[in-house]
PDB file as gemmi writes it, atoms N, CA and C in Angstrom:
CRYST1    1.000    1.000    1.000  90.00  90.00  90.00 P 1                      
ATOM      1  N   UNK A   1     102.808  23.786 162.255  1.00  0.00           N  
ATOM      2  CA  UNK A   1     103.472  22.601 161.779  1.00  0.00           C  
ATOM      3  C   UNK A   1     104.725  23.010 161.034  1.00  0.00           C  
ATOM      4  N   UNK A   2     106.066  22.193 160.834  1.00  0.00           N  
ATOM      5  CA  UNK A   2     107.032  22.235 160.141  1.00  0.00           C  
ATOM      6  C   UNK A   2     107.451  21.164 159.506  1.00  0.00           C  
ATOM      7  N   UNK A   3     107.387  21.629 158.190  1.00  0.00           N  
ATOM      8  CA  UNK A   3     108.134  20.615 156.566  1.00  0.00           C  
ATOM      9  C   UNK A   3     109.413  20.191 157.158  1.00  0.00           C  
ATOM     10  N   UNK A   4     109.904  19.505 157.075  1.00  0.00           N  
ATOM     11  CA  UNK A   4     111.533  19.555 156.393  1.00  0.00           C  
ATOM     12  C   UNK A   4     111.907  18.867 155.156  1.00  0.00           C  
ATOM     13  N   UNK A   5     111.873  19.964 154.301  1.00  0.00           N  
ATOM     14  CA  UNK A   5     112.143  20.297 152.998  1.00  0.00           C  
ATOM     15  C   UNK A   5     113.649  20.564 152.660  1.00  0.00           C  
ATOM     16  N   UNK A   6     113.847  20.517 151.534  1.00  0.00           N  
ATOM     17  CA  UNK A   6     115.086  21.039 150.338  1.00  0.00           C  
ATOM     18  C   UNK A   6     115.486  22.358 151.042  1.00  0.00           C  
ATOM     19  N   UNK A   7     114.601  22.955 151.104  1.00  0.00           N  
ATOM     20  CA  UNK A   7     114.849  24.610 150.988  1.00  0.00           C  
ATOM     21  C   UNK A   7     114.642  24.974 152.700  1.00  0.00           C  
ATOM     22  N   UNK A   8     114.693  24.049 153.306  1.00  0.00           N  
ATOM     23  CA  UNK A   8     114.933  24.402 154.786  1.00  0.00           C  
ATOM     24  C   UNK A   8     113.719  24.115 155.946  1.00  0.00           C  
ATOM     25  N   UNK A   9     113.537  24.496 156.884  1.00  0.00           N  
ATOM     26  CA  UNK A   9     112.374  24.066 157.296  1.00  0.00           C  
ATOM     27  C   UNK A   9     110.941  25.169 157.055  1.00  0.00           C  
ATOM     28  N   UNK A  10     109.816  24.980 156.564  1.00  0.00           N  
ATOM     29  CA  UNK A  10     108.976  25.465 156.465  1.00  0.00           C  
ATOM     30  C   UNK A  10     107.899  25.552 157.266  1.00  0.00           C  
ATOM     31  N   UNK A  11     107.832  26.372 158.352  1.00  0.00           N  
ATOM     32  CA  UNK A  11     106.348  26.698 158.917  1.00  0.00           C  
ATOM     33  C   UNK A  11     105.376  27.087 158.794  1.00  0.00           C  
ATOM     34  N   UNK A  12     103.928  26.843 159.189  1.00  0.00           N  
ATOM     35  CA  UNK A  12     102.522  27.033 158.645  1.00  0.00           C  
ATOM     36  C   UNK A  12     101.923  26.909 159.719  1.00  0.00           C  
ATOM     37  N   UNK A  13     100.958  27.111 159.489  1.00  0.00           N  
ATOM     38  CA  UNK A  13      99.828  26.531 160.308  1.00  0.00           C  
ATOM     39  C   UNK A  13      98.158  25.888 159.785  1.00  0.00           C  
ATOM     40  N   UNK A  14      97.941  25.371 160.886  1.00  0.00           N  
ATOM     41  CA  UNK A  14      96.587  24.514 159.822  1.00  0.00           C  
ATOM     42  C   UNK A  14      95.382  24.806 160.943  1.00  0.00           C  
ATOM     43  N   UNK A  15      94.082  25.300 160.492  1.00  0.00           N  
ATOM     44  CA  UNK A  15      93.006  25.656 160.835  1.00  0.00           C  
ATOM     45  C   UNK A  15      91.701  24.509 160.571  1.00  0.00           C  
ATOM     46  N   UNK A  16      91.754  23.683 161.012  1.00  0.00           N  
ATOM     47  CA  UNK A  16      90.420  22.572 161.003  1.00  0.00           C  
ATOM     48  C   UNK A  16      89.379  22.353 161.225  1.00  0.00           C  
ATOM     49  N   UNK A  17      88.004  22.015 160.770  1.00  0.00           N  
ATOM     50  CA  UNK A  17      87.013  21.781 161.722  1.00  0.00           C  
ATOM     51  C   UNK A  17      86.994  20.243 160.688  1.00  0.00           C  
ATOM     52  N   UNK A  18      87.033  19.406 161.837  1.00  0.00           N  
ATOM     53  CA  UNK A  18      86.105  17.764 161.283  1.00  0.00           C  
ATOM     54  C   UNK A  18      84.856  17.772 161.969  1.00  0.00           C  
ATOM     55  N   UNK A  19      84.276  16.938 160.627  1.00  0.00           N  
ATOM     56  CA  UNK A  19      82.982  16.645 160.481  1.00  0.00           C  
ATOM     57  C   UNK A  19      83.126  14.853 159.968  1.00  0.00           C  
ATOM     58  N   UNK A  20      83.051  13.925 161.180  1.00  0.00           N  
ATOM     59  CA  UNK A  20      82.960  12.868 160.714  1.00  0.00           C  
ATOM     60  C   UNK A  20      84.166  12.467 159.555  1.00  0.00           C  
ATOM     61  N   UNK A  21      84.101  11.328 158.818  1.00  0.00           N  
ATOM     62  CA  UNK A  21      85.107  11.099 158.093  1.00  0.00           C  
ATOM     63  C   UNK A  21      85.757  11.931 157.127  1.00  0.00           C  
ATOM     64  N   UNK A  22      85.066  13.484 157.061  1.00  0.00           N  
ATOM     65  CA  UNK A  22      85.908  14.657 156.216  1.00  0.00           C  
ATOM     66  C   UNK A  22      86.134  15.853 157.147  1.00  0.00           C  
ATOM     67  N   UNK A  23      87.165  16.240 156.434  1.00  0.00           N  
ATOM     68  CA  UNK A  23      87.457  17.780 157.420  1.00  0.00           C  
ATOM     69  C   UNK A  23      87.794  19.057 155.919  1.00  0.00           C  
ATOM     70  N   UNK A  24      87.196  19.870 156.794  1.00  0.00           N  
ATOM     71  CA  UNK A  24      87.924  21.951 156.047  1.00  0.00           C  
ATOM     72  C   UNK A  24      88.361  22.142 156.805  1.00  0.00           C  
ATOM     73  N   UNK A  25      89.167  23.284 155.984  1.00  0.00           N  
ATOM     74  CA  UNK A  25      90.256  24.392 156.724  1.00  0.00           C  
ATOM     75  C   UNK A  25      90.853  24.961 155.434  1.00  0.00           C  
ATOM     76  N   UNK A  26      92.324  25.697 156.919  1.00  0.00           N  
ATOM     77  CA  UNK A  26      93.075  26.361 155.812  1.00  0.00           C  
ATOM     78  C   UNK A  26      94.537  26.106 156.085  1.00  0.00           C  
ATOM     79  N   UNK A  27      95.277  26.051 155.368  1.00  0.00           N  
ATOM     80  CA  UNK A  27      96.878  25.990 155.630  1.00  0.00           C  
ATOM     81  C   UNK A  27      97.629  27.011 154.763  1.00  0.00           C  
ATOM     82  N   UNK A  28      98.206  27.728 156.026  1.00  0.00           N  
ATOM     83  CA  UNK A  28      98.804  29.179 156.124  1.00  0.00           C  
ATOM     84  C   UNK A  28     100.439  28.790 156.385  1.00  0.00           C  
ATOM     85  N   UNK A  29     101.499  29.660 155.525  1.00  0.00           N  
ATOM     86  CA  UNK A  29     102.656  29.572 155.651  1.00  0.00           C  
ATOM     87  C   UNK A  29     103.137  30.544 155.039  1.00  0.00           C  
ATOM     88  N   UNK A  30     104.420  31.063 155.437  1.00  0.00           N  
ATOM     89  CA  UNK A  30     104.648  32.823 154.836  1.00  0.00           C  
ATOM     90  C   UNK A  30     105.148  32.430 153.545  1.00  0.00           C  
ATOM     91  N   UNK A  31     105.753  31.169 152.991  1.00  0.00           N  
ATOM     92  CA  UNK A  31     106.076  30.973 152.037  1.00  0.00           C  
ATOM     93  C   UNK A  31     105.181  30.814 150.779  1.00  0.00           C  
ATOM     94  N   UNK A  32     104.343  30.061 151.337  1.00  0.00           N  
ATOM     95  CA  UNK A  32     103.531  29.616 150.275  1.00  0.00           C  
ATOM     96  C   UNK A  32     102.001  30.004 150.610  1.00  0.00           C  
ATOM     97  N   UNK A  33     101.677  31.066 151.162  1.00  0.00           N  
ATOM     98  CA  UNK A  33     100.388  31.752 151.608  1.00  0.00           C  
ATOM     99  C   UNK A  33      99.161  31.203 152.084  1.00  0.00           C  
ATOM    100  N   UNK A  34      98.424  31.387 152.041  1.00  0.00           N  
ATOM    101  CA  UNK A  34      96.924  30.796 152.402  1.00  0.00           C  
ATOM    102  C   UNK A  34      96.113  29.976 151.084  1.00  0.00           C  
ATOM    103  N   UNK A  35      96.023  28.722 151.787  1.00  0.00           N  
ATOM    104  CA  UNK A  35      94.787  28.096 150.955  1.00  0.00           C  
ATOM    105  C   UNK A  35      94.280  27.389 151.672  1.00  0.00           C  
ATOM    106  N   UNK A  36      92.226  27.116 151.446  1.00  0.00           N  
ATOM    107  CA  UNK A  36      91.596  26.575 151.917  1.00  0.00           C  
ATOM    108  C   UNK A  36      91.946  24.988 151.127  1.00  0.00           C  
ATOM    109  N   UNK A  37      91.334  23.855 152.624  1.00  0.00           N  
ATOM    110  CA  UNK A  37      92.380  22.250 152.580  1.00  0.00           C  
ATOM    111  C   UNK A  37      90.362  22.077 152.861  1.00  0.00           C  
ATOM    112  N   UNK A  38      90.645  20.609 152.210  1.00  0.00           N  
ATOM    113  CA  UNK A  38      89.923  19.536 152.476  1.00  0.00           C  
ATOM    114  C   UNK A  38      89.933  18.544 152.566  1.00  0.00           C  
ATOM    115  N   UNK A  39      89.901  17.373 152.735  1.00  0.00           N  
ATOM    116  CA  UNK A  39      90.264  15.834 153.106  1.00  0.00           C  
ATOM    117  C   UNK A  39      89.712  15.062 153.573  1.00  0.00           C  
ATOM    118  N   UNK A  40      90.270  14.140 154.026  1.00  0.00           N  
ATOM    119  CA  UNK A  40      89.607  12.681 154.818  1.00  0.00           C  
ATOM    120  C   UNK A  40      90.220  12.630 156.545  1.00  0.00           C  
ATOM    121  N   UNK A  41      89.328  11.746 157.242  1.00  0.00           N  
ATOM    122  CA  UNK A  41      89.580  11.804 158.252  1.00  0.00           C  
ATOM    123  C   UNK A  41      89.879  10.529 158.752  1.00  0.00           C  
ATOM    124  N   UNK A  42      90.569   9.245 158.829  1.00  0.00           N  
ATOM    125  CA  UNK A  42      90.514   7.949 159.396  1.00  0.00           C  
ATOM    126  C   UNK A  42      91.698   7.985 160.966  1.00  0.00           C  
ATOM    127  N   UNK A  43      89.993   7.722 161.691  1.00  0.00           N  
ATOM    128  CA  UNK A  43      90.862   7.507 163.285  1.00  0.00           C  
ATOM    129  C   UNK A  43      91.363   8.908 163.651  1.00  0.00           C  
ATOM    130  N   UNK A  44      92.824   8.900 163.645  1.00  0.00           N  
ATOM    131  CA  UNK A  44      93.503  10.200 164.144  1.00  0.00           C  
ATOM    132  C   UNK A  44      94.288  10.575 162.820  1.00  0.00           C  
ATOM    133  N   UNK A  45      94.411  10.403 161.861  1.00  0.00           N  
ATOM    134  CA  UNK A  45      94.704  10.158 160.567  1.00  0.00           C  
ATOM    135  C   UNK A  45      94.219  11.273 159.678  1.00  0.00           C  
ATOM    136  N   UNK A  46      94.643  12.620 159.241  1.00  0.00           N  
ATOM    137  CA  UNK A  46      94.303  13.261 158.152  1.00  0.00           C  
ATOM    138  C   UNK A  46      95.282  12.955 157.233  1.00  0.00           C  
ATOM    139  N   UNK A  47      94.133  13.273 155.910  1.00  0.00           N  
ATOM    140  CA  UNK A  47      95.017  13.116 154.611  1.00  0.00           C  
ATOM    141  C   UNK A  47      94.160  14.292 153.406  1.00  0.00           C  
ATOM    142  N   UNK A  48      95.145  14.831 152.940  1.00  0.00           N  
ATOM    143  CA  UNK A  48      94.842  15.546 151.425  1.00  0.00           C  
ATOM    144  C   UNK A  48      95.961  15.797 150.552  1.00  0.00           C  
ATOM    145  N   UNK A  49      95.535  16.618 149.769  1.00  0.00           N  
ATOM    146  CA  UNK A  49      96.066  17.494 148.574  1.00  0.00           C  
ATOM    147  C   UNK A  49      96.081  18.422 148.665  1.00  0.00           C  
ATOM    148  N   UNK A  50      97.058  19.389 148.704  1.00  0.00           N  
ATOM    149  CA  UNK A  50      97.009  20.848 148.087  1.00  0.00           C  
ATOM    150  C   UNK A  50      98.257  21.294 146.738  1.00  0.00           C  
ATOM    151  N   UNK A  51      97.803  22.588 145.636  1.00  0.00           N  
ATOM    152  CA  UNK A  51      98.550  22.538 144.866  1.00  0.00           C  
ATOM    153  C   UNK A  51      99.542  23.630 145.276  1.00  0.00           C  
ATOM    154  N   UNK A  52     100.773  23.636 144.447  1.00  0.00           N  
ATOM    155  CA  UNK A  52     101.232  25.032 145.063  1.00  0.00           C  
ATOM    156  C   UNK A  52     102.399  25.550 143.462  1.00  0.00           C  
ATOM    157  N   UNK A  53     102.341  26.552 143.254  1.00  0.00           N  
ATOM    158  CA  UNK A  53     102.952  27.339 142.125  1.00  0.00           C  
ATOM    159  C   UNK A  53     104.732  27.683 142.455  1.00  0.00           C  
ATOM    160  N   UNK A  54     105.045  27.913 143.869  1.00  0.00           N  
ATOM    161  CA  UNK A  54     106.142  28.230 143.666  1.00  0.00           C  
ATOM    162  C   UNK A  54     107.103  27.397 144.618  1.00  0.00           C  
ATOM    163  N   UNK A  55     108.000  26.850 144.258  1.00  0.00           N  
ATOM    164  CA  UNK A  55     108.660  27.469 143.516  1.00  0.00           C  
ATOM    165  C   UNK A  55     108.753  26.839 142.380  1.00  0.00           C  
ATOM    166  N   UNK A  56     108.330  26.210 142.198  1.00  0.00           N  
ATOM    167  CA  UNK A  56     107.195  25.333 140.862  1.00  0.00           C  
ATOM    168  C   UNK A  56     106.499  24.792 141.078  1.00  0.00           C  
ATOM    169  N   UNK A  57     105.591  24.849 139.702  1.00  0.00           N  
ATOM    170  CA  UNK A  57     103.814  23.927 140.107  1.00  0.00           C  
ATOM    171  C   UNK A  57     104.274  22.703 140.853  1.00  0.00           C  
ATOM    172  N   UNK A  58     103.615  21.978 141.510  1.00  0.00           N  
ATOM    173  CA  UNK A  58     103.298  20.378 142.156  1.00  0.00           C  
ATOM    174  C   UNK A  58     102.161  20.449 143.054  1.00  0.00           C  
ATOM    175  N   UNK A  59     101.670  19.273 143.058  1.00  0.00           N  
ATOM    176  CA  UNK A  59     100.568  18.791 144.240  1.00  0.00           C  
ATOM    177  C   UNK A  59     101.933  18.067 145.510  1.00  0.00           C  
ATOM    178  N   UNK A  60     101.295  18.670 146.490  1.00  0.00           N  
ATOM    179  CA  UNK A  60     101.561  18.139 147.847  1.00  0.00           C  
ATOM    180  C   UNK A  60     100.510  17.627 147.914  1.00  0.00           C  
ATOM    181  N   UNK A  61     100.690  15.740 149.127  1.00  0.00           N  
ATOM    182  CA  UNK A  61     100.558  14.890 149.468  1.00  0.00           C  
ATOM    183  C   UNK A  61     100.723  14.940 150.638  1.00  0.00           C  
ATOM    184  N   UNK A  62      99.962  15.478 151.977  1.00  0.00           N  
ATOM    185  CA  UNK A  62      99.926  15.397 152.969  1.00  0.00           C  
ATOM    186  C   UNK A  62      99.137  14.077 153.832  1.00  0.00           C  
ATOM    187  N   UNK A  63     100.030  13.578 154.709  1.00  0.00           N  
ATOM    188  CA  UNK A  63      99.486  12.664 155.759  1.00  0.00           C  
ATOM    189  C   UNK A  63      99.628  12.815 157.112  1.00  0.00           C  
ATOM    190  N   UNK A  64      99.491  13.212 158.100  1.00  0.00           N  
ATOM    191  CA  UNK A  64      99.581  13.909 159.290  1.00  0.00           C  
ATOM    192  C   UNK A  64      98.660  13.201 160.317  1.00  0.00           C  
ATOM    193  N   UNK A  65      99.531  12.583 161.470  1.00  0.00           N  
ATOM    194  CA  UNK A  65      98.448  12.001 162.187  1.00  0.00           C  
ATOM    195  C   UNK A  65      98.549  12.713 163.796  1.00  0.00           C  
ATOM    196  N   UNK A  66      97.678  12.842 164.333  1.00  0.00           N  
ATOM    197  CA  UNK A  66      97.985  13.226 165.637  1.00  0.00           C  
ATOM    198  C   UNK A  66      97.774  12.164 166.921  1.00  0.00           C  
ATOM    199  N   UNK A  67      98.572  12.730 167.830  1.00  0.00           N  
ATOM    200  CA  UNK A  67      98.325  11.804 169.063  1.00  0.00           C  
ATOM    201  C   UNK A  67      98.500  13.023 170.240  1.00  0.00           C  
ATOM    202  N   UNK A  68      97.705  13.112 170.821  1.00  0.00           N  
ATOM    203  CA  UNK A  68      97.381  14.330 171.983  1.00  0.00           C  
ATOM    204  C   UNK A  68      97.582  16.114 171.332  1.00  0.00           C  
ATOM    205  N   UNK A  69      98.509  16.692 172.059  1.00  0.00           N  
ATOM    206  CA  UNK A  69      98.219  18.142 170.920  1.00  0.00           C  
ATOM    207  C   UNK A  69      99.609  17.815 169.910  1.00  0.00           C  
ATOM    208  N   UNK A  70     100.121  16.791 169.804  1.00  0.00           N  
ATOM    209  CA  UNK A  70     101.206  16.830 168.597  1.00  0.00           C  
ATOM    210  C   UNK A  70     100.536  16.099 167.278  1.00  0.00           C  
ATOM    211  N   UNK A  71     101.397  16.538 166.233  1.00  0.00           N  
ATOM    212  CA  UNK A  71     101.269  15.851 165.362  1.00  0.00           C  
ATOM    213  C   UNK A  71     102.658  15.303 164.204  1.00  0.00           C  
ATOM    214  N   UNK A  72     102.558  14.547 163.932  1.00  0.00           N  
ATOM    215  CA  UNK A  72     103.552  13.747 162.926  1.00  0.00           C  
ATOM    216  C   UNK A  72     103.440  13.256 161.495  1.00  0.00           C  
ATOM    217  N   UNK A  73     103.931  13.012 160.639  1.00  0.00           N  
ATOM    218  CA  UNK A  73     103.362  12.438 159.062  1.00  0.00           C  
ATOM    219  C   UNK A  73     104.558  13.142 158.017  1.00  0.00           C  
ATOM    220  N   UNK A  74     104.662  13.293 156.857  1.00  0.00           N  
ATOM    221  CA  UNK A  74     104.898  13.610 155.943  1.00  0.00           C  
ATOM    222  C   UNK A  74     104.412  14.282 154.971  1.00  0.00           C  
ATOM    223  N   UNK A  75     104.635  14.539 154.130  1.00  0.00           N  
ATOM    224  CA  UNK A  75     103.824  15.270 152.631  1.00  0.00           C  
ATOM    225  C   UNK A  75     104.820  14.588 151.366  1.00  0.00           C  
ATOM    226  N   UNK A  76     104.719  14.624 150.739  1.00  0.00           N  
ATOM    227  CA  UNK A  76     105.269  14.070 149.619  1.00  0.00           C  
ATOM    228  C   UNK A  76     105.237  15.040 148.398  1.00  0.00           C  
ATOM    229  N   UNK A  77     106.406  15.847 147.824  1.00  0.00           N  
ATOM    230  CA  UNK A  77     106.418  16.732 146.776  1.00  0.00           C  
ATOM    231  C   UNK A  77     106.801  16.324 145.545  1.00  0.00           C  
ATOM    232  N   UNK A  78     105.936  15.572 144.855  1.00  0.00           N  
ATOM    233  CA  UNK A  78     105.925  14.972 144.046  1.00  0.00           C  
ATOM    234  C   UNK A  78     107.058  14.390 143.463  1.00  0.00           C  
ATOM    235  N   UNK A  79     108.114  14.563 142.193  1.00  0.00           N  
ATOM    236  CA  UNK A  79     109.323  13.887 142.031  1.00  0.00           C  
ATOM    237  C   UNK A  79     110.646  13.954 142.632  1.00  0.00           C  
ATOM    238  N   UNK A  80     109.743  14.628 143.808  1.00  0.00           N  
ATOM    239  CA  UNK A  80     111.550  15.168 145.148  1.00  0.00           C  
ATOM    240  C   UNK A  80     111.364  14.546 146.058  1.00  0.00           C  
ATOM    241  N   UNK A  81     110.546  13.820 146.346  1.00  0.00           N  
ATOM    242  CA  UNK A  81     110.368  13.011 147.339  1.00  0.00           C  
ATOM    243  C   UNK A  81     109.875  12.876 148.593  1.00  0.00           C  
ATOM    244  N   UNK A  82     109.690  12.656 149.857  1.00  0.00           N  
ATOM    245  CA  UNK A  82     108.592  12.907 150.878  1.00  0.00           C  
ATOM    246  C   UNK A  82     109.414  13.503 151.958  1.00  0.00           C  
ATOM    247  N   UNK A  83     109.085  14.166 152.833  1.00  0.00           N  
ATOM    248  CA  UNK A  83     109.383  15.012 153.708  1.00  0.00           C  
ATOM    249  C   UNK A  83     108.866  14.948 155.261  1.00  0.00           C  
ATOM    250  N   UNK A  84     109.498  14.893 156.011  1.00  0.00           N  
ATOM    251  CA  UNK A  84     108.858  14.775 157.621  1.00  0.00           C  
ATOM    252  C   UNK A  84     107.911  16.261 158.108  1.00  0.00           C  
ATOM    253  N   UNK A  85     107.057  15.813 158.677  1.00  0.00           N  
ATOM    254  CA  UNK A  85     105.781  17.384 159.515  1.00  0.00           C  
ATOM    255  C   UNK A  85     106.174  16.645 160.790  1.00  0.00           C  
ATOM    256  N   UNK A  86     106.101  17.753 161.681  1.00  0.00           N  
ATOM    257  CA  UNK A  86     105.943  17.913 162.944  1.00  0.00           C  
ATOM    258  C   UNK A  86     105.313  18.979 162.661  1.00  0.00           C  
ATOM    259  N   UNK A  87     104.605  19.002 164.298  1.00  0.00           N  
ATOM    260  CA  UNK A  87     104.003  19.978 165.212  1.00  0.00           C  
ATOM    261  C   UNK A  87     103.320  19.889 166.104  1.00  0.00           C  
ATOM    262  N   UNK A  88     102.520  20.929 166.759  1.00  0.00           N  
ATOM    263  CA  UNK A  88     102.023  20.506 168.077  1.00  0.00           C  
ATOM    264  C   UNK A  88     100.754  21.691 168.150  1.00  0.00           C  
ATOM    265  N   UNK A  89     100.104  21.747 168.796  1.00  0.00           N  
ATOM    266  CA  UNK A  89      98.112  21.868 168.647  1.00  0.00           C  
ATOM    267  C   UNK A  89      98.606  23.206 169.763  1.00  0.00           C  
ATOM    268  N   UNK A  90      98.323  24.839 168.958  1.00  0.00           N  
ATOM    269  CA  UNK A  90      98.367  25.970 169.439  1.00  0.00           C  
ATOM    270  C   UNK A  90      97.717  26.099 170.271  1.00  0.00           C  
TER     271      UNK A  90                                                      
END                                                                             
């Protein structure tokens, strides 16, 4: 998947298993490293939280929905405002 952020575009990737209306994983990016994700699941619809330290503390606000192997949504970095995701299912 890719941010488009302040600081340019950011790539990651996201590792899932759903289970009914919740899902785990992990979301990996060279910038901001590995952390295990958890969330909700509505329809085709994920949503969570993750925190991140640099390049200052904030919670990201991820919403990401998919439709076949793509996916689309935003994240929202707290007082900077929300940001477009793309990507597409490795």
């Amino acid at each position: 998947m890719t941010v488009q952020s302040p600081m340019g575009a950011q790539q990651g990737t996201l590792a899932i298993t759903v289970d009914g209306g919740a899902f785990k994983g992990t979301q990996t990016s060279a910038t901001f490293g590995s952390s295990d994700i958890e969330g909700t699941v509505e329809g085709d619809t994920l949503k969570w939280s993750s925190k991140v330290t640099s390049p200052m503390p904030m919670t990201l606000e991820h919403t990401i929905t998919f439709t076949g192997d793509t996916l689309s949504g935003s994240v929202k970095a707290g007082a900077f405002g929300t940001f477009p995701v793309t990507g597409a299912r490795a």
